[in-house]
C-alpha positions as CSV (number, residue, x, y, z in Angstrom):
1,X,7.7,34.5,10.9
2,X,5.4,31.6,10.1
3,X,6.9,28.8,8.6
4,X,4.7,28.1,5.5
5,X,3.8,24.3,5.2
6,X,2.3,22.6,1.9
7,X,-0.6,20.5,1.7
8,X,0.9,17.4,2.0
9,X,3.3,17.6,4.5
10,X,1.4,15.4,7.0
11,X,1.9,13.2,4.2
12,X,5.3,13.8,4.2
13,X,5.9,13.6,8.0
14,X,4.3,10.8,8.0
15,X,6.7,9.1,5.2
16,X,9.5,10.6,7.4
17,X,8.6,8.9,10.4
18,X,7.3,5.7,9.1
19,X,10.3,4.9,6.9
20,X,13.7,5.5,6.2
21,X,13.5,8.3,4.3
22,X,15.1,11.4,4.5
23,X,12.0,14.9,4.3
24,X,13.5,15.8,0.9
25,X,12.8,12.0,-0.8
26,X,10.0,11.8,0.8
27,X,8.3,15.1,-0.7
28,X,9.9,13.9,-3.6
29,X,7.9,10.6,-3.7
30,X,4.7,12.0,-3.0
31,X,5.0,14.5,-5.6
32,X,6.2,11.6,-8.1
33,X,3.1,9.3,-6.3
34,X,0.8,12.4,-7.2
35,X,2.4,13.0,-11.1
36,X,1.6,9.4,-11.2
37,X,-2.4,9.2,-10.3
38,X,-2.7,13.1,-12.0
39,X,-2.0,11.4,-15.3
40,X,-5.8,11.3,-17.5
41,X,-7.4,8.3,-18.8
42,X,-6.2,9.0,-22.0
43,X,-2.4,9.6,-21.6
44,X,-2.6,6.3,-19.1
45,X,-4.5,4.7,-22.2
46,X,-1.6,5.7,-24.5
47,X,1.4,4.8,-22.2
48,X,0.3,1.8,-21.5
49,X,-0.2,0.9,-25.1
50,X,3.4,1.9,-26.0
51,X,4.5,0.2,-22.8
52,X,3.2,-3.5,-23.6
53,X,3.4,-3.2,-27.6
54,X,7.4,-2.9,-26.8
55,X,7.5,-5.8,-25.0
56,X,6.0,-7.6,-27.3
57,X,2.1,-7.9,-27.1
58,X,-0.4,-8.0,-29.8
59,X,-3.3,-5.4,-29.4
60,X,-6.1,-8.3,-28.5
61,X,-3.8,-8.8,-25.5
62,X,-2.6,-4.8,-24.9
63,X,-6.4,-3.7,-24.8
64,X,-7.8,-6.6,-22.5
65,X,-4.6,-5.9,-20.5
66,X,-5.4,-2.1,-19.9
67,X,-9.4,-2.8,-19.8
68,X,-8.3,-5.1,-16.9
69,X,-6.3,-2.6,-15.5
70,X,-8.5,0.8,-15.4
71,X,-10.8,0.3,-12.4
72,X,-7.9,-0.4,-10.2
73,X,-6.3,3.0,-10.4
74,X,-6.8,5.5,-8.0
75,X,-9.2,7.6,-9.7
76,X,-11.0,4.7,-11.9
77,X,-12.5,5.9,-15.2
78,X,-15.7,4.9,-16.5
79,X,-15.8,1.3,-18.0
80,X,-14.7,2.0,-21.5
81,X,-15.1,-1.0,-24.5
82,X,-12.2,-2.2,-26.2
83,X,-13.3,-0.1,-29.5
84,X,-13.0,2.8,-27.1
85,X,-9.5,2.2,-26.1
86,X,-8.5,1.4,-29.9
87,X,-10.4,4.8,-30.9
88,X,-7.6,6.6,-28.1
89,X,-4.5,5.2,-29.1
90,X,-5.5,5.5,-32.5
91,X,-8.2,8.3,-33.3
């Protein structure tokens, strides 16, 4: 019987060999790595907003913070204006 491999366990060998880490915690981070990038623009708009408002930002600095921050993710989004994120987190 074939043993039936997913489509990331190159990835996962990979991990395996080039690290410390164990074939279970390494699927395990690249399915965490991919929940991570999956997340949309939106929901990434919104955590982050919760994220830096608890430690203490004001919005001018939360929105120039995550305008800042959008084109380096994996996937980046379209360049959206500051009224664009407020119009997310808020409606």
């Amino acid at each position: 019987m074939l043993e039936r491999r997913s489509s990331h366990d190159d990835l996962i060998d990979h991990l395996g060999r080039s690290t410390a880490l164990q074939r279970g915690e390494a699927a395990r981070v690249v399915l965490d790595v991919l929940a991570y990038f999956d997340e949309s623009t939106d929901d990434f708009v919104r955590r982050r907003h919760r994220e830096l408002q608890s430690g203490g930002l004001v919005n001018t600095e939360i929105f120039e913070r995550i305008a800042a921050e959008l084109p380096h993710r994996a996937v980046a989004p379209p360049e959206l204006s500051l009224r664009q994120l407020r119009r997310i987190v808020y409606g």
